[in-house]
Z-matrix of the N, CA and C atoms (Angstrom, degrees):
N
C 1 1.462
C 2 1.518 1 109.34
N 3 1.324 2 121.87 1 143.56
C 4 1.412 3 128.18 2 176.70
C 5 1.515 4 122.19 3 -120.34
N 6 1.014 5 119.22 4 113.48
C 7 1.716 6 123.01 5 -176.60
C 8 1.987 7 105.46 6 -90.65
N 9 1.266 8 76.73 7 161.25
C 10 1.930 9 82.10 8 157.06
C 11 1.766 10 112.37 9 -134.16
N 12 1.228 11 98.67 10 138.61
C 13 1.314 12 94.27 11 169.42
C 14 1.412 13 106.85 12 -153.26
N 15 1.700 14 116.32 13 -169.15
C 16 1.130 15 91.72 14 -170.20
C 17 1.630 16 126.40 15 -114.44
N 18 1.154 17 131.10 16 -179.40
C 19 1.085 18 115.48 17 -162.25
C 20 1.652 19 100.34 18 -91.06
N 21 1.368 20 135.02 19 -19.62
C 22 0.862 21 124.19 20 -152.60
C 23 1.686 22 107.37 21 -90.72
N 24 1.401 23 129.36 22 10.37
C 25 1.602 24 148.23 23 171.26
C 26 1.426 25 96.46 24 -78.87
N 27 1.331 26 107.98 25 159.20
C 28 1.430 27 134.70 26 -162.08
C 29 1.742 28 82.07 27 -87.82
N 30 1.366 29 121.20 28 150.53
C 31 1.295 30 161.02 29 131.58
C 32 1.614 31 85.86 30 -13.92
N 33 1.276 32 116.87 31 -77.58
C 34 1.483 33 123.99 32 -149.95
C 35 1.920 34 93.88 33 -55.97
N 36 1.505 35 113.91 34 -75.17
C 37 1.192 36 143.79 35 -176.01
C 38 1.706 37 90.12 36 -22.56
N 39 1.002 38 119.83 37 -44.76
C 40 1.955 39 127.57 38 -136.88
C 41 1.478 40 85.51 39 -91.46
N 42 1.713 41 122.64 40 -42.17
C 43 1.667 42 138.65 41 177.99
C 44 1.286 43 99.21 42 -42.85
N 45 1.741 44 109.93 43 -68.39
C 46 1.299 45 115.04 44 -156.28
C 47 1.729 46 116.84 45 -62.41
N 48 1.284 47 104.03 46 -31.49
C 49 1.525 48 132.81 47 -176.69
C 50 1.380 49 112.67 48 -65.40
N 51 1.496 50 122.08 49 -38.53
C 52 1.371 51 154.77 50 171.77
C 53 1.664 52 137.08 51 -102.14
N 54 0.860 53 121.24 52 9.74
C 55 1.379 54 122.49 53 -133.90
C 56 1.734 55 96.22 54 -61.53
N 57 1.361 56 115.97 55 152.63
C 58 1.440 57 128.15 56 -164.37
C 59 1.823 58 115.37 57 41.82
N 60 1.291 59 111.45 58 16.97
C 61 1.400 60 109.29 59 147.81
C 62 1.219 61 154.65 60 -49.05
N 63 1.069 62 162.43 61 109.16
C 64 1.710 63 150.68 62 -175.95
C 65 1.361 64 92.77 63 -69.88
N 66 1.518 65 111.05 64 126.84
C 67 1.040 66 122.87 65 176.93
C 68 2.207 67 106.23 66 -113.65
N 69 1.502 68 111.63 67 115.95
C 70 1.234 69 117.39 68 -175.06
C 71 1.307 70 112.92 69 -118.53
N 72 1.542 71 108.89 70 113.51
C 73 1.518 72 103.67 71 -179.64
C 74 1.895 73 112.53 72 -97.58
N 75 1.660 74 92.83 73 127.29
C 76 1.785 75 88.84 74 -147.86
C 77 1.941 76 76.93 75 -101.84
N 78 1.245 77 139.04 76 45.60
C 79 1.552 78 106.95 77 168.24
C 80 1.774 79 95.34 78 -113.00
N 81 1.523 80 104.58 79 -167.42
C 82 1.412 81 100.00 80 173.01
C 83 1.424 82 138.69 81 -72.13
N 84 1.534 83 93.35 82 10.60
C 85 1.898 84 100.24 83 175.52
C 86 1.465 85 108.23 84 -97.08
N 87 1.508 86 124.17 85 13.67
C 88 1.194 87 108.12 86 -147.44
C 89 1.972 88 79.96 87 -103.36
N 90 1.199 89 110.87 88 144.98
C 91 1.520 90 130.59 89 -175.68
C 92 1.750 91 115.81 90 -87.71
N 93 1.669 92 123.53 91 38.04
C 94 1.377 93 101.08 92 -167.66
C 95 1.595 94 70.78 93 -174.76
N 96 1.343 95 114.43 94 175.34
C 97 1.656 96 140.47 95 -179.04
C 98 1.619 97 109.37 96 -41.31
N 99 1.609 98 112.84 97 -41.92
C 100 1.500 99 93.12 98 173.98
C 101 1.347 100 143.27 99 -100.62
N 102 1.333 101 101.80 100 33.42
C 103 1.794 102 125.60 101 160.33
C 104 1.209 103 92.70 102 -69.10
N 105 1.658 104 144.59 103 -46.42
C 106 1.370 105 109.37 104 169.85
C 107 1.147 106 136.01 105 -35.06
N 108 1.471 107 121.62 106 -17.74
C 109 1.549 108 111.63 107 -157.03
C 110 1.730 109 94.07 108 -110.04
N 111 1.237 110 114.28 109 26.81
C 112 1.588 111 131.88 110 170.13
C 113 1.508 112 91.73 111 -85.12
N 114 1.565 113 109.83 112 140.66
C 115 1.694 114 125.41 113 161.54
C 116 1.140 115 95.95 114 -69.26
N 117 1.058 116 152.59 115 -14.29
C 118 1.375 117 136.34 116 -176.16
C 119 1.924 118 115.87 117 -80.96
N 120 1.116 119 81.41 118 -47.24
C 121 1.566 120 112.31 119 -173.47
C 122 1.315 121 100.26 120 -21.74
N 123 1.505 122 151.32 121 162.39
C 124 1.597 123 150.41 122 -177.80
C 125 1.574 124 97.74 123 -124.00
N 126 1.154 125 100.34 124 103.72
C 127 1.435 126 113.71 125 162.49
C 128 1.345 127 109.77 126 -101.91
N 129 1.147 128 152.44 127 -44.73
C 130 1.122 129 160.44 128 -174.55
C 131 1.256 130 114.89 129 67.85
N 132 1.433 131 115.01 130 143.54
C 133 1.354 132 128.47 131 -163.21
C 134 1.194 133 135.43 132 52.40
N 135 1.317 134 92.79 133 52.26
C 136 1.759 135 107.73 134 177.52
C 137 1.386 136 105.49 135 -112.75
N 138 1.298 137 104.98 136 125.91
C 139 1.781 138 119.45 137 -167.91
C 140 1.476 139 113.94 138 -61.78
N 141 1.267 140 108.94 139 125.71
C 142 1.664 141 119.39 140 161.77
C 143 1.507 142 123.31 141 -58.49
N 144 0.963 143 136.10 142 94.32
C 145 1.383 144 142.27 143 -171.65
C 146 1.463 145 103.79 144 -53.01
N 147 1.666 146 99.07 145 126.55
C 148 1.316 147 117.09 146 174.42
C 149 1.522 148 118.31 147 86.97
N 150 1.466 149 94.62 148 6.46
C 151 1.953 150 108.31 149 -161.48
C 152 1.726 151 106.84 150 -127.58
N 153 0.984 152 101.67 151 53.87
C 154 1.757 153 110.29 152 -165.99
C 155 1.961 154 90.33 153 -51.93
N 156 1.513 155 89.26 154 144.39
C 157 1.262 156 112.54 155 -165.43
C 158 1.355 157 134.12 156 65.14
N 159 1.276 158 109.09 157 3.89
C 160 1.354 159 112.15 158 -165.07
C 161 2.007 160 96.05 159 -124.78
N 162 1.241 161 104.45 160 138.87
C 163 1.435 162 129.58 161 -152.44
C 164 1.256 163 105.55 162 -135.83
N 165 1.545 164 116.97 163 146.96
C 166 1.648 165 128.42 164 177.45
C 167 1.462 166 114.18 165 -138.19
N 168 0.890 167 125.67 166 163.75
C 169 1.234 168 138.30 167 -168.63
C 170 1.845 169 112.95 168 -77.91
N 171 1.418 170 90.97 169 -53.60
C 172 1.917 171 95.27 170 176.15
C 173 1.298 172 82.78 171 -138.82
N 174 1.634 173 80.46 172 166.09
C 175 1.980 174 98.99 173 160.28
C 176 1.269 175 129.52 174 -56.66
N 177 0.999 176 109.43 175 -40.64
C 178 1.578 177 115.18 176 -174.54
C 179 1.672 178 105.52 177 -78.35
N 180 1.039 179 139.38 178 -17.62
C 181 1.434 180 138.78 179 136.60
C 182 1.394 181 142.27 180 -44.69
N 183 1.636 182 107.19 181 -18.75
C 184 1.448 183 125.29 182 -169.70
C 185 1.800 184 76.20 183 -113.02
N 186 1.165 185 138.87 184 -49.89
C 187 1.592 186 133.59 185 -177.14
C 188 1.507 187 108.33 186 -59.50
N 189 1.321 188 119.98 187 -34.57
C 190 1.374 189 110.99 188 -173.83
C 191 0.916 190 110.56 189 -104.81
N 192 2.084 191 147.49 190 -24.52
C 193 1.190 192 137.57 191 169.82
C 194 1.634 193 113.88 192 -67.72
N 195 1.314 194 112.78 193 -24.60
C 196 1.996 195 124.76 194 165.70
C 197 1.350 196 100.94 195 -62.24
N 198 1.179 197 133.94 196 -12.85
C 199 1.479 198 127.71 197 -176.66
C 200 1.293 199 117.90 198 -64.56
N 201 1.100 200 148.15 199 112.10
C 202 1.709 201 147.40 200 167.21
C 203 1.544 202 118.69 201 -77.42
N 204 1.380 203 158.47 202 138.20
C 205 1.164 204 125.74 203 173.75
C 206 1.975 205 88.13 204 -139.82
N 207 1.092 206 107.08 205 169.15
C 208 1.651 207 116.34 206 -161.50
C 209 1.603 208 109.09 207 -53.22
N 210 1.301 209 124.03 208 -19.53
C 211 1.412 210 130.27 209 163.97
C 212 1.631 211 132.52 210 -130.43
N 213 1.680 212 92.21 211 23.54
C 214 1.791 213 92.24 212 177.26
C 215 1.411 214 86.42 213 -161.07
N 216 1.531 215 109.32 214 140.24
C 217 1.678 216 123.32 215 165.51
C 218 0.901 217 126.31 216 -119.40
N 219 1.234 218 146.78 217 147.16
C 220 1.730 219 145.20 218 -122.84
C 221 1.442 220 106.15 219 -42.80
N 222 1.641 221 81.57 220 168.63
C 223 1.621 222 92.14 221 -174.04
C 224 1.674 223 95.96 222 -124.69
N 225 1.723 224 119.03 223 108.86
C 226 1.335 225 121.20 224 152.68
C 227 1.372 226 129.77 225 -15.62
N 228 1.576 227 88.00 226 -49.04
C 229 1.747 228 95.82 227 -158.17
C 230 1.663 229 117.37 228 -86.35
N 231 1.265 230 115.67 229 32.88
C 232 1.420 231 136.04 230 -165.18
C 233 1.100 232 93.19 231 -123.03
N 234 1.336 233 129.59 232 -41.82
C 235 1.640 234 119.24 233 -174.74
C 236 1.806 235 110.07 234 -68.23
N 237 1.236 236 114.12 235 -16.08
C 238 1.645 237 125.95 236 -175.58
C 239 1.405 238 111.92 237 -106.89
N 240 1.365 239 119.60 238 18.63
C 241 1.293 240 111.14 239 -172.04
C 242 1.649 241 97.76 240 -109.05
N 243 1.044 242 117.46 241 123.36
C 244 1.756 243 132.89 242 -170.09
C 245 1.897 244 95.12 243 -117.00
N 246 1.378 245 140.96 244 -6.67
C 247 1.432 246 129.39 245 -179.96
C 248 1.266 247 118.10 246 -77.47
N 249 1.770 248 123.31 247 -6.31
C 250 1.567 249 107.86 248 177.60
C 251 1.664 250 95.24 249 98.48
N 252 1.363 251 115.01 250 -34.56
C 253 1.521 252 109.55 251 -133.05
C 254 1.835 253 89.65 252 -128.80
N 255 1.446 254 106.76 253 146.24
C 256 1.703 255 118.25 254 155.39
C 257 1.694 256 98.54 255 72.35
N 258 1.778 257 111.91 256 38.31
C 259 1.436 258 116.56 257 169.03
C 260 1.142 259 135.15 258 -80.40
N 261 2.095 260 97.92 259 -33.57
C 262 1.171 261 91.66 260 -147.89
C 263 1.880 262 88.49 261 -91.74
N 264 1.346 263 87.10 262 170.63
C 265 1.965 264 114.45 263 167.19
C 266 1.061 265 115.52 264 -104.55
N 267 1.255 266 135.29 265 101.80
C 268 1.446 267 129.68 266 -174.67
C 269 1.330 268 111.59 267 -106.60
N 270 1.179 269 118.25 268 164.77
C 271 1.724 270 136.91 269 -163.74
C 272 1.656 271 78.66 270 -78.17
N 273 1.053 272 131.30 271 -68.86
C 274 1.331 273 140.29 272 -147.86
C 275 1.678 274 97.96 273 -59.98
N 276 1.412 275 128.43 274 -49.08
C 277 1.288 276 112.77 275 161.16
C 278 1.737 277 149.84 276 -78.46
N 279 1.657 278 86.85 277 -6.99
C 280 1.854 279 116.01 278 -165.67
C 281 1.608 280 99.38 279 -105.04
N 282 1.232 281 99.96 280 -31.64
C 283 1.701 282 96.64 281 -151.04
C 284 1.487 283 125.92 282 100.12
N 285 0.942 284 100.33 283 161.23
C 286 1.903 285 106.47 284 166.23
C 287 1.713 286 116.09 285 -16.22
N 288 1.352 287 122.54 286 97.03
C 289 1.139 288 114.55 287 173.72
C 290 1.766 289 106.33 288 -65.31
N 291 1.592 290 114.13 289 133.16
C 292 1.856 291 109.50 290 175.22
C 293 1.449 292 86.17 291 -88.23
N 294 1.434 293 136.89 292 -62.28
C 295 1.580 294 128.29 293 -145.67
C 296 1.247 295 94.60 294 -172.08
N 297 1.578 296 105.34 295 -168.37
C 298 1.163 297 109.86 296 154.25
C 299 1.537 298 116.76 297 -154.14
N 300 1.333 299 100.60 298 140.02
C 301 1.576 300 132.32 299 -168.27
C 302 1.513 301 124.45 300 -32.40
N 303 1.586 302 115.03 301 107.48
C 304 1.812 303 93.35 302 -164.75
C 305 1.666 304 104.06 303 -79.97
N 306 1.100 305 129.64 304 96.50
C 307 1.244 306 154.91 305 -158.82
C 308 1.515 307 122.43 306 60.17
N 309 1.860 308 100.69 307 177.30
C 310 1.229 309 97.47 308 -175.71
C 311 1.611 310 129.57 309 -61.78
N 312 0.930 311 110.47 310 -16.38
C 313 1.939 312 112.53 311 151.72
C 314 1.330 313 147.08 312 -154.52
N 315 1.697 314 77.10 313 42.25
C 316 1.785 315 102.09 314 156.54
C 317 1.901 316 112.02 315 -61.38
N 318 1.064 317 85.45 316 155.10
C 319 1.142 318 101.17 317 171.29
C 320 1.737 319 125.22 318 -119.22
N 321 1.217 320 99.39 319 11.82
C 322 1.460 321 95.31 320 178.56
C 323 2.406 322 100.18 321 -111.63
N 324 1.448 323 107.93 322 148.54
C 325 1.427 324 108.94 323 -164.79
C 326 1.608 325 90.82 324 -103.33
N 327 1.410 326 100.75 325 127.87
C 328 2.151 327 97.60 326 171.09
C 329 1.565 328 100.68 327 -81.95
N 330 1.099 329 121.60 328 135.31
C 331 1.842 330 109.08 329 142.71
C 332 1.525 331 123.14 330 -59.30
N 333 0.759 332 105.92 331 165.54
C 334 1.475 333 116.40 332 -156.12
C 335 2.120 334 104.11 333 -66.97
N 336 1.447 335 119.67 334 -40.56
C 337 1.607 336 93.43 335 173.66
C 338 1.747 337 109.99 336 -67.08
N 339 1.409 338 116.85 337 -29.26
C 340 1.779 339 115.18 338 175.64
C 341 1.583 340 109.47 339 -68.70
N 342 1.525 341 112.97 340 -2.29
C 343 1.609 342 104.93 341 166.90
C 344 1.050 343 110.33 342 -115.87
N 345 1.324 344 128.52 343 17.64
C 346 1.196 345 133.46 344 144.25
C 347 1.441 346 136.68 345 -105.82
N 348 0.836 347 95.45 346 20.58
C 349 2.108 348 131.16 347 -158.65
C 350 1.864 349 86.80 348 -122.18
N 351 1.179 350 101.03 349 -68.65
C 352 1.339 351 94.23 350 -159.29
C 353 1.712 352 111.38 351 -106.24
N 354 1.131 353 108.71 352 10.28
C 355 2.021 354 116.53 353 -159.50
C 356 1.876 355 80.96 354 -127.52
N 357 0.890 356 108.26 355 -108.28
C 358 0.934 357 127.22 356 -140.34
C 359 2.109 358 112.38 357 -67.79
N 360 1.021 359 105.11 358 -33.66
C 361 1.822 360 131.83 359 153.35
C 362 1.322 361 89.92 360 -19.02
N 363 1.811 362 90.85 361 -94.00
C 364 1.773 363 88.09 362 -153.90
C 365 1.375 364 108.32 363 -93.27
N 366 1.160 365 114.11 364 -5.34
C 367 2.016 366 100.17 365 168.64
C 368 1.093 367 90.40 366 -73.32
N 369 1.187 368 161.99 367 -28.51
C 370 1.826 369 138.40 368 158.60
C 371 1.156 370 115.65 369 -58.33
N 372 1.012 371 125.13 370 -23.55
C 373 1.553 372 130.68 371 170.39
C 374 1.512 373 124.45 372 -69.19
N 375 1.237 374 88.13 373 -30.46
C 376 1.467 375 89.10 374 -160.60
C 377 1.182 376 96.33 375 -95.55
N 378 1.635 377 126.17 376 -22.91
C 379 1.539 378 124.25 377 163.92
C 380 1.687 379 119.44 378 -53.77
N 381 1.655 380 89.98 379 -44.65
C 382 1.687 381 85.70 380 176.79
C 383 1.276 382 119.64 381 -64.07
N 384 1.205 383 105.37 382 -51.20
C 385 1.633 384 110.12 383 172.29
C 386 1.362 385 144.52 384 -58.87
N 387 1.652 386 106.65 385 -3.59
C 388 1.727 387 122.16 386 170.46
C 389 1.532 388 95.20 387 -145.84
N 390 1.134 389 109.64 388 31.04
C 391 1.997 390 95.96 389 176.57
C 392 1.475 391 100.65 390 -150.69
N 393 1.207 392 120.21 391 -37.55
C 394 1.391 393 119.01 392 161.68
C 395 1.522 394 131.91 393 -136.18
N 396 1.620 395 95.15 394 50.11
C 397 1.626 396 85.15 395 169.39
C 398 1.046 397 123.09 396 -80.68
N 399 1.303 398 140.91 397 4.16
C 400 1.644 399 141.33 398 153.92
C 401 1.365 400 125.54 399 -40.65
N 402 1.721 401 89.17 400 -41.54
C 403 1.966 402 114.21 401 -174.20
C 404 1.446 403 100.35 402 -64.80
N 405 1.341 404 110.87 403 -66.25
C 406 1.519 405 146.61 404 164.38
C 407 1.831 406 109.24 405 -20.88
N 408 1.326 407 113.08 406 -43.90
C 409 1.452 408 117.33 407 177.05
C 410 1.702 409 113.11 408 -100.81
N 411 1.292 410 94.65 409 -2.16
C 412 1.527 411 101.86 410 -174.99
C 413 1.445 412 98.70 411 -92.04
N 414 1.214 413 110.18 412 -50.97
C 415 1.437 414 126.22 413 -174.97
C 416 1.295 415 114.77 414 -45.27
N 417 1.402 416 109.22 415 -69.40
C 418 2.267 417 127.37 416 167.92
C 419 1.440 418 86.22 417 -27.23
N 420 1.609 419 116.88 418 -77.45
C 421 1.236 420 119.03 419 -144.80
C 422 1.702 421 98.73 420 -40.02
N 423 1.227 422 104.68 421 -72.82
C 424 1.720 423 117.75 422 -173.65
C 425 1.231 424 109.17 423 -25.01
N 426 1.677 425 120.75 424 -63.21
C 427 1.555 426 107.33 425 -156.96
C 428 1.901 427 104.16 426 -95.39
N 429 1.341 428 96.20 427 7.63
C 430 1.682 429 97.29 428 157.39
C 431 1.888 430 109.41 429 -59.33
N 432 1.030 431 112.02 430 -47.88
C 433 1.259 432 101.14 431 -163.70
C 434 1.800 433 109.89 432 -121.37
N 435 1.507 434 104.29 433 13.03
C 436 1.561 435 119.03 434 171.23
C 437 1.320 436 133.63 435 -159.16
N 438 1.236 437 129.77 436 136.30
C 439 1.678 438 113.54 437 173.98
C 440 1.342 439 125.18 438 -61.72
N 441 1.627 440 98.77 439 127.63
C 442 1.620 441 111.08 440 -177.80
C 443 1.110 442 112.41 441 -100.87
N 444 1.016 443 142.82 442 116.81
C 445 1.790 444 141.41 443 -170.49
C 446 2.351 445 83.55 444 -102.76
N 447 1.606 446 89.66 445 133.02
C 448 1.435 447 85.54 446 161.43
C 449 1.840 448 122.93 447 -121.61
N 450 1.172 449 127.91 448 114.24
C 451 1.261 450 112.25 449 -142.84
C 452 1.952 451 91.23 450 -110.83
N 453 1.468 452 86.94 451 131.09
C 454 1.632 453 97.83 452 -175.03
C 455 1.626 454 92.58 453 -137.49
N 456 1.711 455 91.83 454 172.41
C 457 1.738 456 99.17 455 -167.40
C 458 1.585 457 101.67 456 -80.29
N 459 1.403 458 128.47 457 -28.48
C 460 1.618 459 127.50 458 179.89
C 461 1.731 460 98.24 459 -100.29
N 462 1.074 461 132.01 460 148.00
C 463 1.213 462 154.15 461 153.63
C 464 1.881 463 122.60 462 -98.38
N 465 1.313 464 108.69 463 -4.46
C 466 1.463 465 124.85 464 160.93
C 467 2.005 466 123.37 465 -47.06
N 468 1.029 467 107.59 466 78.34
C 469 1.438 468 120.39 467 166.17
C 470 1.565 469 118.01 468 -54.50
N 471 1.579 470 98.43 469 -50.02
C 472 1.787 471 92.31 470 -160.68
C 473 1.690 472 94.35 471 -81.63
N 474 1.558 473 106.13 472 135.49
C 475 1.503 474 114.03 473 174.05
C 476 1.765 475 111.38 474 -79.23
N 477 1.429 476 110.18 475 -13.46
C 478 1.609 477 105.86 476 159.84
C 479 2.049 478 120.67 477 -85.98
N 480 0.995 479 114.98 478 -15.16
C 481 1.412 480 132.60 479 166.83
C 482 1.300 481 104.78 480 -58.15
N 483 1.510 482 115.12 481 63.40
C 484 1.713 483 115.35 482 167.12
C 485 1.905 484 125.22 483 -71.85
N 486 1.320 485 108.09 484 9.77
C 487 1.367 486 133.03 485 178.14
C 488 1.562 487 112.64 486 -78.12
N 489 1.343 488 96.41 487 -12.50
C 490 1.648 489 102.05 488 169.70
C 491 1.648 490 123.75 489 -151.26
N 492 0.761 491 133.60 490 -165.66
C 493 1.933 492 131.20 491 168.98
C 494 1.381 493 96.89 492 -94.04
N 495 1.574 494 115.76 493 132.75
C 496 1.456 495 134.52 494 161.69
C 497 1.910 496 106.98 495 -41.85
N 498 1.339 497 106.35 496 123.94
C 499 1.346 498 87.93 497 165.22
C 500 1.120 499 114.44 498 -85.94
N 501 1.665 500 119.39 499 153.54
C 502 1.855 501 107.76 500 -178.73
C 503 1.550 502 96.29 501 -94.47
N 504 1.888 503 118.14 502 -10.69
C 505 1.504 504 96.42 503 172.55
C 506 1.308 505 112.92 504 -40.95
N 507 1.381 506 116.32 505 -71.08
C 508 1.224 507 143.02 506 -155.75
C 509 1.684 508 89.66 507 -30.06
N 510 1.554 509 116.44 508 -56.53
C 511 1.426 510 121.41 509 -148.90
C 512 1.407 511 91.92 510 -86.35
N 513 1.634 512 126.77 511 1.61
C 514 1.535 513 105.20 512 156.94
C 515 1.755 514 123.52 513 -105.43
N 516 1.338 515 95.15 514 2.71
C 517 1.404 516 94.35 515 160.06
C 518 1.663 517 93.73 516 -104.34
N 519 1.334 518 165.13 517 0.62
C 520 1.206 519 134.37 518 156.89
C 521 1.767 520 97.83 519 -72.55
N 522 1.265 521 127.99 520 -55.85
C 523 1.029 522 98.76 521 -175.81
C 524 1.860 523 125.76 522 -64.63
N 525 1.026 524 127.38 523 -8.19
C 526 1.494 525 126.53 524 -168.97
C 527 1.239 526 94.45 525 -81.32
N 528 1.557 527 124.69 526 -30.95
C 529 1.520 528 134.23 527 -167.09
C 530 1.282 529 106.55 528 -96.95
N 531 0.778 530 138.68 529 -12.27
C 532 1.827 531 138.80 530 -160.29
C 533 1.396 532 123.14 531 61.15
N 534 1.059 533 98.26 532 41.75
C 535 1.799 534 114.66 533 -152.27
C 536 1.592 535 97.24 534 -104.79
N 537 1.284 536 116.22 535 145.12
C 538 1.713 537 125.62 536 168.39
C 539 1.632 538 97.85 537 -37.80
N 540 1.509 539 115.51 538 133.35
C 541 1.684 540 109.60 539 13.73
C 542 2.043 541 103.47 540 -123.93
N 543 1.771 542 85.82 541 18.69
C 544 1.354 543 80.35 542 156.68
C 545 1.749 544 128.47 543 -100.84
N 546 1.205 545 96.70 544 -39.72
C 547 1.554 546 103.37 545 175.16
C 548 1.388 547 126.06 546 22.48
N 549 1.283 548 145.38 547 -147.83
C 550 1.494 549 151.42 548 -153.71
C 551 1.734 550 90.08 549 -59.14
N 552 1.470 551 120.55 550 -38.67
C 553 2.039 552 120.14 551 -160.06
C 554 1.718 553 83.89 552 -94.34
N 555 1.171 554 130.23 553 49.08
C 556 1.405 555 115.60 554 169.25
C 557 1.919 556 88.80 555 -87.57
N 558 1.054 557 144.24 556 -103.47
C 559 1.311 558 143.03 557 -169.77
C 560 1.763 559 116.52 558 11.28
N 561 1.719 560 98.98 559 -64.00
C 562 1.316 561 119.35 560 -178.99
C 563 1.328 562 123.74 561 -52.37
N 564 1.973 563 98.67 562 -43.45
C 565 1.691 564 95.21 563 -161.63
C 566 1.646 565 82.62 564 -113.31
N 567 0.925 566 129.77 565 52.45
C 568 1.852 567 146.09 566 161.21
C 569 1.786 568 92.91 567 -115.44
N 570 1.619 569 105.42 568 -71.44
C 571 1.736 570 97.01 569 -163.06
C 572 1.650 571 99.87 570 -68.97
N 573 1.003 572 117.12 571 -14.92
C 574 1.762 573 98.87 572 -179.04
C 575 1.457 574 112.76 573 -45.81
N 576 1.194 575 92.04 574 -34.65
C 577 2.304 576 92.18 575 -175.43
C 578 1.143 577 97.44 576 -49.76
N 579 1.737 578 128.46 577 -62.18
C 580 1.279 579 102.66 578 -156.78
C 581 1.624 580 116.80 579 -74.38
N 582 1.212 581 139.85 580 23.60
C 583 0.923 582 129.80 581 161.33
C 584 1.821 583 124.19 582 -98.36
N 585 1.233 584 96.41 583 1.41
C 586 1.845 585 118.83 584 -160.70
C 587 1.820 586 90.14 585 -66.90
């Protein structure tokens, strides 16, 4: 079985909550093999949806250079950023986020659950599924026969719950599980990128 919780609870708290659990902290602070499974993480050459030929470094680079905000429209230089570090776009420095861009020169803007429907969904998917399926088979194996607590900074499941940041734990135990909103169409809505 696999939980999510969050990373920011005491060690102790997470014991009591868990007790004889594997506890895996999957974001980019985490110090060991499954910081890969962080959007941040630099895998390189993971396709920009809707942007044939055009490639980014992590997910969270292809999520934040698609970003539009009321006086600036994407930023290139997000798809090349491999440091972990200086991704995000914030309202507080951009302004009013409007949407974000279904590729690099589309012209139509998603709101934010359709850029997570169609942006950010399966370019996580498709990372897990050609960048870390090792993690991915390591992972099944584990909570086949133990509790895995996965501890990330959002605990946000519902992909319509725009009141907080999507956790991508969540979306690596739906995918490890076959669980919405990849479940049984994981194959399908993985190869769709390369046709974008």
């Amino acid at each position: 079985m696999i939980y999510i919780d969050s990373c920011r609870k005491k060690e102790d708290t997470l014991r009591k909550l868990y007790p004889d659990a594997m506890l895996i902290d999957v974001t980019s602070h985490a110090t060991d093999q499954w910081q890969q499974l962080s959007p941040f993480y630099p895998h390189y050459n993971i396709p920009v949806p809707f942007s044939p030929g055009v490639n980014a470094a992590c997910v969270e680079g292809v999520w934040q250079g698609l970003k539009v905000f009321e006086h600036e429209d994407i930023d290139l230089s997000c798809f090349t950023n491999g440091t972990m570090h200086n991704l995000k776009r914030t309202v507080a420095t951009h302004g009013p986020c409007i949407g974000h861009r279904k590729g690099v020169k589309g012209t139509q803007l998603l709101d934010y659950v359709e850029a997570r429907r169609q942006i950010f969904i399966p370019t996580y998917g498709w990372m897990l599924q050609y960048k870390a399926a090792d993690l991915i088979k390591q992972l099944r194996q584990l909570s086949a026969t133990q509790t895995v607590v996965l501890l990330d900074f959002n605990t946000n499941a519902d992909i319509e719950d725009t009141s907080k940041p999507l956790s991508h734990a969540s979306l690596v135990k739906a995918y490890a599980e076959g669980l919405y909103p990849y479940g049984t169409t994981t194959p399908k809505t993985i190869q769709q990128l390369t046709l974008f």
